[in-house]
VOBA-1610 file (N, C-alpha, C; in pm, whole numbers, padded with zeros to 5 digits, always signed):
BEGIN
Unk-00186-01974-02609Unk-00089-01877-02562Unk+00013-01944-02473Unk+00126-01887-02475Unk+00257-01897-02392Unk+00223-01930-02257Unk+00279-01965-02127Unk+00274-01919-02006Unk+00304-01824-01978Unk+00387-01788-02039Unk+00454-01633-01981Unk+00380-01529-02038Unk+00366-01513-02175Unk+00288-01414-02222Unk+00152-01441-02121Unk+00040-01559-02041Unk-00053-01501-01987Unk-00037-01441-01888Unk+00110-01448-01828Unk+00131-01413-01673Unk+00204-01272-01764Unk+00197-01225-01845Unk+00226-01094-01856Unk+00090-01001-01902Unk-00006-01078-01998Unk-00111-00989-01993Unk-00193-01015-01812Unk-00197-01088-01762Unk-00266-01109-01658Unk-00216-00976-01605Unk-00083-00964-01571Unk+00028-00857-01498Unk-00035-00742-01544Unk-00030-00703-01648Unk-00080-00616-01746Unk-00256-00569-01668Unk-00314-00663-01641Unk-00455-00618-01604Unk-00482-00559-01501Unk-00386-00616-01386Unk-00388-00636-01274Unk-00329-00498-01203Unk-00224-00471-01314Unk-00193-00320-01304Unk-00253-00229-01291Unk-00308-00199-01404Unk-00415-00148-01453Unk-00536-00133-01391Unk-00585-00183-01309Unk-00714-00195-01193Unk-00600-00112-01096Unk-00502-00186-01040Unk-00448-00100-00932Unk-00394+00055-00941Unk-00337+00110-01098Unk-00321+00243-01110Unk-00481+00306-01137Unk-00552+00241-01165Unk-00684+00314-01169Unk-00745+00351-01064Unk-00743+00241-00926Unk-00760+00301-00807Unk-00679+00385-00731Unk-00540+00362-00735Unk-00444+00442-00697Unk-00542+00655-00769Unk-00520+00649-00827Unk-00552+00760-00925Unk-00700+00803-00869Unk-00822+00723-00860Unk-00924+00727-00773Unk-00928+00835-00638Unk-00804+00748-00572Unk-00805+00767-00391Unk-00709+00885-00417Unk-00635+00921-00533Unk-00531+01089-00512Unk-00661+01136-00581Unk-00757+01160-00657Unk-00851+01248-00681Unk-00953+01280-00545Unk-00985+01157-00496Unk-01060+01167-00335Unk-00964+01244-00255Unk-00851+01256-00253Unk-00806+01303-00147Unk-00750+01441-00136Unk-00830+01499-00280Unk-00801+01660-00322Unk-00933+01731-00323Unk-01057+01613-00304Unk-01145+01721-00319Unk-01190+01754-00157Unk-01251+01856-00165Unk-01264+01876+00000Unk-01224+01891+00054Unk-01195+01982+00185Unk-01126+02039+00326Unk-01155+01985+00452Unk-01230+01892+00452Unk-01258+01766+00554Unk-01105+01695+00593Unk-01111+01638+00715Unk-01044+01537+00750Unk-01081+01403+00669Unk-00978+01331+00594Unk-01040+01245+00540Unk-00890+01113+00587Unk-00923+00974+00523Unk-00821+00927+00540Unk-00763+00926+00448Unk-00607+00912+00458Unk-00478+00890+00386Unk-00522+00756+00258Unk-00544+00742+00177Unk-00614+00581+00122Unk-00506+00549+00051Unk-00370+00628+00020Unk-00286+00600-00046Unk-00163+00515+00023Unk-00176+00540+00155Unk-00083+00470+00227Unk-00152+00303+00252Unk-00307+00285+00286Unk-00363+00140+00300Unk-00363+00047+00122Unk-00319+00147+00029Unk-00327+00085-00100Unk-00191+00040-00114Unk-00090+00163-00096Unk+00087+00105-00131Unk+00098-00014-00046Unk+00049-00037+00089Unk+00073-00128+00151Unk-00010-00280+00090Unk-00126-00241+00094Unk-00178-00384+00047Unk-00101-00389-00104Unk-00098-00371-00182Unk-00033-00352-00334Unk+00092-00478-00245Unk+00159-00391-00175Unk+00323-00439-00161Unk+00297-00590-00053Unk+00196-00640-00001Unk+00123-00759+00051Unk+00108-00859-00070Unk+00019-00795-00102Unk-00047-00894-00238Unk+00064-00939-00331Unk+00130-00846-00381Unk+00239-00905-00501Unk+00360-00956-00421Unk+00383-00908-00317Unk+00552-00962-00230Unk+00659-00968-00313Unk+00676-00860-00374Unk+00785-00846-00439Unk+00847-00723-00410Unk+01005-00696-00349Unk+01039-00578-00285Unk+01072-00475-00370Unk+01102-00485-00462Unk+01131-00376-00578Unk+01013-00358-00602Unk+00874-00389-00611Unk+00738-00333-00704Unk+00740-00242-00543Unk+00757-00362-00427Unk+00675-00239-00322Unk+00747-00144-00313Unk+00893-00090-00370Unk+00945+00033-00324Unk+00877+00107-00456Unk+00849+00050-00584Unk+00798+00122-00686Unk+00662+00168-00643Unk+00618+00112-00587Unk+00468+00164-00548Unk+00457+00267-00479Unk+00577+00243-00362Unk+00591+00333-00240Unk+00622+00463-00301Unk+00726+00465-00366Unk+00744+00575-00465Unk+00609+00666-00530Unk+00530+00571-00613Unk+00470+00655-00641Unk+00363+00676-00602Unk+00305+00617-00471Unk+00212+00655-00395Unk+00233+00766-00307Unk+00363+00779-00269Unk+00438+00873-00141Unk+00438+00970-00214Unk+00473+01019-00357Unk+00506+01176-00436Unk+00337+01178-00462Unk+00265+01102-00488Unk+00077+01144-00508Unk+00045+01225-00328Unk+00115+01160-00258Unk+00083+01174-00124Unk+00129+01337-00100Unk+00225+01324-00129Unk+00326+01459-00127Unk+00252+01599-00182Unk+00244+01566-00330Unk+00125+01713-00403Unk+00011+01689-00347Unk-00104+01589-00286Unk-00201+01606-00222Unk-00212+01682-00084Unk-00117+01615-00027Unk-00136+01710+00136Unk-00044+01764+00110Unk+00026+01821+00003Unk+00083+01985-00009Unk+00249+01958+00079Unk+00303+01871+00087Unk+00388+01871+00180Unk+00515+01858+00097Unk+00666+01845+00182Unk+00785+01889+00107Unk+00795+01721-00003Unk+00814+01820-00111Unk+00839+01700-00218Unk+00885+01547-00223Unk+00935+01417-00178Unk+00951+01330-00116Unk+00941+01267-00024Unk+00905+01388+00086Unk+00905+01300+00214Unk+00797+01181+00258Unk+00679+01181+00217Unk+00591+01111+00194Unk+00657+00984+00139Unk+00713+00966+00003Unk+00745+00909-00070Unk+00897+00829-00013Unk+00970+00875+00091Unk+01079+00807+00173Unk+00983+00725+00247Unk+00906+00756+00335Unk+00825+00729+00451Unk+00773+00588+00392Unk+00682+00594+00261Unk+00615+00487+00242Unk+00730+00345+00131Unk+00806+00426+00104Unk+00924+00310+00037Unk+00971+00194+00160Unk+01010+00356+00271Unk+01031+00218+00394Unk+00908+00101+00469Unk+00824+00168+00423Unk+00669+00121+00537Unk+00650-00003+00368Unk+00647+00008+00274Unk+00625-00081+00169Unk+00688-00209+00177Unk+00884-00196+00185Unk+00945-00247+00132Unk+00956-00364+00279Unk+00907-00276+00459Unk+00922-00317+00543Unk+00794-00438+00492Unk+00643-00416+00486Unk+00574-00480+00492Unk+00596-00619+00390Unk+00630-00574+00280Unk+00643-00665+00166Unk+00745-00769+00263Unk+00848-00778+00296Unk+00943-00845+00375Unk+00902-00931+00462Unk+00768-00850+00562Unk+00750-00922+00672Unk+00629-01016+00637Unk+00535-01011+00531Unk+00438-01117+00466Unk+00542-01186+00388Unk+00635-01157+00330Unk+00710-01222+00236Unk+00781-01384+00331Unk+00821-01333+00513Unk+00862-01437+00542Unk+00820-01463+00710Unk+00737-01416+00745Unk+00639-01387+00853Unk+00466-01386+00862Unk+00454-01356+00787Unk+00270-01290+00825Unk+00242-01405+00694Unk+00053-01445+00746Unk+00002-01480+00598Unk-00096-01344+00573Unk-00112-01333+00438Unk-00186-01222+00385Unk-00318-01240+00434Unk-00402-01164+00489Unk-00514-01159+00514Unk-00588-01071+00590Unk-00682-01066+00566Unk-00749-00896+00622Unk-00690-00855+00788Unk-00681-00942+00859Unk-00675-00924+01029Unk-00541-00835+01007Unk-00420-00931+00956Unk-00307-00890+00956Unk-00242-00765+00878Unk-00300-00760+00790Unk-00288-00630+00714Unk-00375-00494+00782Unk-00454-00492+00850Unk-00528-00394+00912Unk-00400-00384+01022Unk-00354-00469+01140Unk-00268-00407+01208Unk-00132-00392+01166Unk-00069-00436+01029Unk+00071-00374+01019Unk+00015-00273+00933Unk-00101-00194+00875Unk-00126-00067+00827Unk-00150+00020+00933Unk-00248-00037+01028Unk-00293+00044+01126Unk-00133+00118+01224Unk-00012+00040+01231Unk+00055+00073+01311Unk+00146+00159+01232Unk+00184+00127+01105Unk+00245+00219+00994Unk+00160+00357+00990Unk+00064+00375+00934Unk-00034+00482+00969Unk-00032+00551+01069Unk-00009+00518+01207Unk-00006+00566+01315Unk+00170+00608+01327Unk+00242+00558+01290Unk+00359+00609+01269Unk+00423+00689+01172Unk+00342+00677+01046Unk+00332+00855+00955Unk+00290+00976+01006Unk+00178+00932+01052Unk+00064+01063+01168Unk+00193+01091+01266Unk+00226+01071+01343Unk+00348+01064+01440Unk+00466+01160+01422Unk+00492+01104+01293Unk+00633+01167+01203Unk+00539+01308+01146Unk+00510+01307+01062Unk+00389+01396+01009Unk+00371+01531+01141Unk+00324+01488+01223Unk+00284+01595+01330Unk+00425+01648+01400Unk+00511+01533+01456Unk+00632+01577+01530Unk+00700+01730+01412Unk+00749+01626+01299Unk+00794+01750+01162Unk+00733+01910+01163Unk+00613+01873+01124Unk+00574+01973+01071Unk+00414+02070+01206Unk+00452+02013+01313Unk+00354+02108+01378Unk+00422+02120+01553Unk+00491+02011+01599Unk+00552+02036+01728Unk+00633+02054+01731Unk+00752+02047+01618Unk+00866+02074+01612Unk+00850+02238+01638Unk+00804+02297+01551Unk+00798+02451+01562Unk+00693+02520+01699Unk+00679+02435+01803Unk+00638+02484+01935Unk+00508+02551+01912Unk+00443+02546+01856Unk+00310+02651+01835Unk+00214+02653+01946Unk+00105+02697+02004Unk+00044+02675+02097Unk-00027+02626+02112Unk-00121+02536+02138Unk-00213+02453+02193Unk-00201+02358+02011Unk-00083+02283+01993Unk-00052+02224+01899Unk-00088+02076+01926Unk-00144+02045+02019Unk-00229+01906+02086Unk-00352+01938+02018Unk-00422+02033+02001Unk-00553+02041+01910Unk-00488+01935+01791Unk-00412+01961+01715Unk-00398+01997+01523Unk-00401+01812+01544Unk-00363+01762+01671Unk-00279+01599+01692Unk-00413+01542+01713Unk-00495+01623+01814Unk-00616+01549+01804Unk-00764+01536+01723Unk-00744+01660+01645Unk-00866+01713+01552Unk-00859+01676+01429Unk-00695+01596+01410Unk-00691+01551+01271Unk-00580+01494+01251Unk-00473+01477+01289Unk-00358+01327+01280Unk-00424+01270+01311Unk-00504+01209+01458Unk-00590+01131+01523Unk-00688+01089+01428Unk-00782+01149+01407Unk-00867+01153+01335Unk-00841+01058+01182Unk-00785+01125+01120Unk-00716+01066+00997Unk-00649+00945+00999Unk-00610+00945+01124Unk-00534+00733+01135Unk-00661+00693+01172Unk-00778+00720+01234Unk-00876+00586+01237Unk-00904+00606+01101Unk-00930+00676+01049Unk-01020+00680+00933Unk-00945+00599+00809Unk-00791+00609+00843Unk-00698+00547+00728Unk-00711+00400+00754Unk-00746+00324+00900Unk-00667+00223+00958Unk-00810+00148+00926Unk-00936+00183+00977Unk-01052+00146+00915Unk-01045+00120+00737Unk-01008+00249+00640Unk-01012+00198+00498Unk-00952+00098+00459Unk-00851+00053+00553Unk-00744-00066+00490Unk-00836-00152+00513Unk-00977-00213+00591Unk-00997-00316+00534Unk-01102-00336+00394Unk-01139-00214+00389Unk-01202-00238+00233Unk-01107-00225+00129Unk-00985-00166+00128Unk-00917-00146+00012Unk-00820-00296+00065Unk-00783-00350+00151Unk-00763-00474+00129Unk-00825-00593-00003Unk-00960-00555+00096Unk-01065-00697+00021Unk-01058-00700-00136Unk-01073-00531-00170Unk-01100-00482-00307Unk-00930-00538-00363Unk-00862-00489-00309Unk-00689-00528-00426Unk-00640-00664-00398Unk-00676-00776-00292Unk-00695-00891-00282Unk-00768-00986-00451Unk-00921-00935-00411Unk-01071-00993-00503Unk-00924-00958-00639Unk-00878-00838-00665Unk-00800-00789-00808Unk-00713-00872-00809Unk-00608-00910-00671Unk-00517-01011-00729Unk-00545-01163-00766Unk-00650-01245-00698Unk-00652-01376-00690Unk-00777-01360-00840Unk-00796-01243-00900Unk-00869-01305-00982Unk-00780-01287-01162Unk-00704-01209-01090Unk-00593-01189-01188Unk-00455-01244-01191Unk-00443-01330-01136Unk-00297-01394-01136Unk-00362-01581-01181Unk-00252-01591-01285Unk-00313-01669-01304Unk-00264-01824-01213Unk-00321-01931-01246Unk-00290-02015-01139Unk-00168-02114-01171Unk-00088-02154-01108Unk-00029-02270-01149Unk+00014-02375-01191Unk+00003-02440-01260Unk-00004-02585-01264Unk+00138-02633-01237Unk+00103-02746-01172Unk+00243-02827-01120Unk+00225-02978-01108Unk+00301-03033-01266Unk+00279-03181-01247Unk+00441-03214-01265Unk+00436-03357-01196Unk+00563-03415-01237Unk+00606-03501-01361Unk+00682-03509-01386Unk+00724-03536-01476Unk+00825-03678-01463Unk+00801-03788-01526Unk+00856-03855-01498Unk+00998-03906-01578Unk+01111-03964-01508Unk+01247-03886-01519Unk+01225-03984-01653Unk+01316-03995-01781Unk+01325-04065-01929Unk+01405-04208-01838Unk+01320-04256-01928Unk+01415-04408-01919Unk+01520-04464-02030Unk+01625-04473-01992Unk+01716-04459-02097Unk+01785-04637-02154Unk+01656-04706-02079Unk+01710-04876-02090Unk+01666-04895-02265Unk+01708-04931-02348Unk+01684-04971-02501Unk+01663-05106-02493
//
């Protein structure tokens, strides 16, 4: 086979594991009336880590943010703005800052997470003054960022183990320049 054709079925596989879990964590996150964590925001992010490519992470962000959106019932996109920027930010800052690896990806999720919860609550529960609206912040925004900021390191390890076993590897030899003496 080609190089390219393996780095396209590889692509091809690699996908494929990641929309299958993607699809997983929006079925987990419809069943039940529990506080649970967000798993779609620690996946768009590692996704947009692992590959470092800024167009897949706004594609991801996209369609992790509208799964996000019909799951917690909320206005159609906004989810889906939120995580394009939190994707396309992260992809950027491993792309020429951070090395990939569990430590570092737990705190630029953990602080993204904590800044959806943030936006999330200001929007849609203090903005409209309600009363003792410090409960809703602590019984479950709160709640829901440890629980999100904790999953990022297993859904790290897990879409990591998917990329390094699916991309294929390099080879890089030199080549030595033609000699053109007759």
């Amino acid at each position: 086979m080609k190089t390219k054709s393996i780095f396209r079925l590889y692509a091809f596989i690699r996908w494929t594991f990641y929309l299958l879990i993607i699809s997983i964590a929006f079925i987990a996150s419809n069943i039940g009336t529990s506080v649970k964590p967000l798993l779609l925001i620690p996946i768009a992010i590692c996704i947009s880590i692992n590959e470092g490519d800024e167009i897949t992470a706004t594609i991801t962000g996209i369609l992790c943010g509208l799964l996000m959106d019909i799951s917690c019932d909320k206005l159609f996109g906004y989810n889906a703005i939120l995580l394009i920027a939190c994707c396309v930010f992260t992809s950027l800052l491993f792309n020429h800052l951070l090395r990939p690896n569990v430590i570092n990806a737990f705190y630029v999720c953990a602080i993204l997470a904590f800044i959806h919860g943030i936006l999330d609550y200001l929007f849609y529960y203090a903005i409209w003054g309600y009363e003792n609206v410090s409960q809703i912040f602590f019984k479950y925004t709160f709640v829901s960022w440890i629980y999100t900021s904790i999953s990022t390191i297993l859904v790290y390890l897990l879409l990591r183990l998917i990329y390094n076993k699916f991309q294929p590897k390099r080879i890089h030899s030199i080549e030595e320049p033609a000699n053109n003496e007759d």
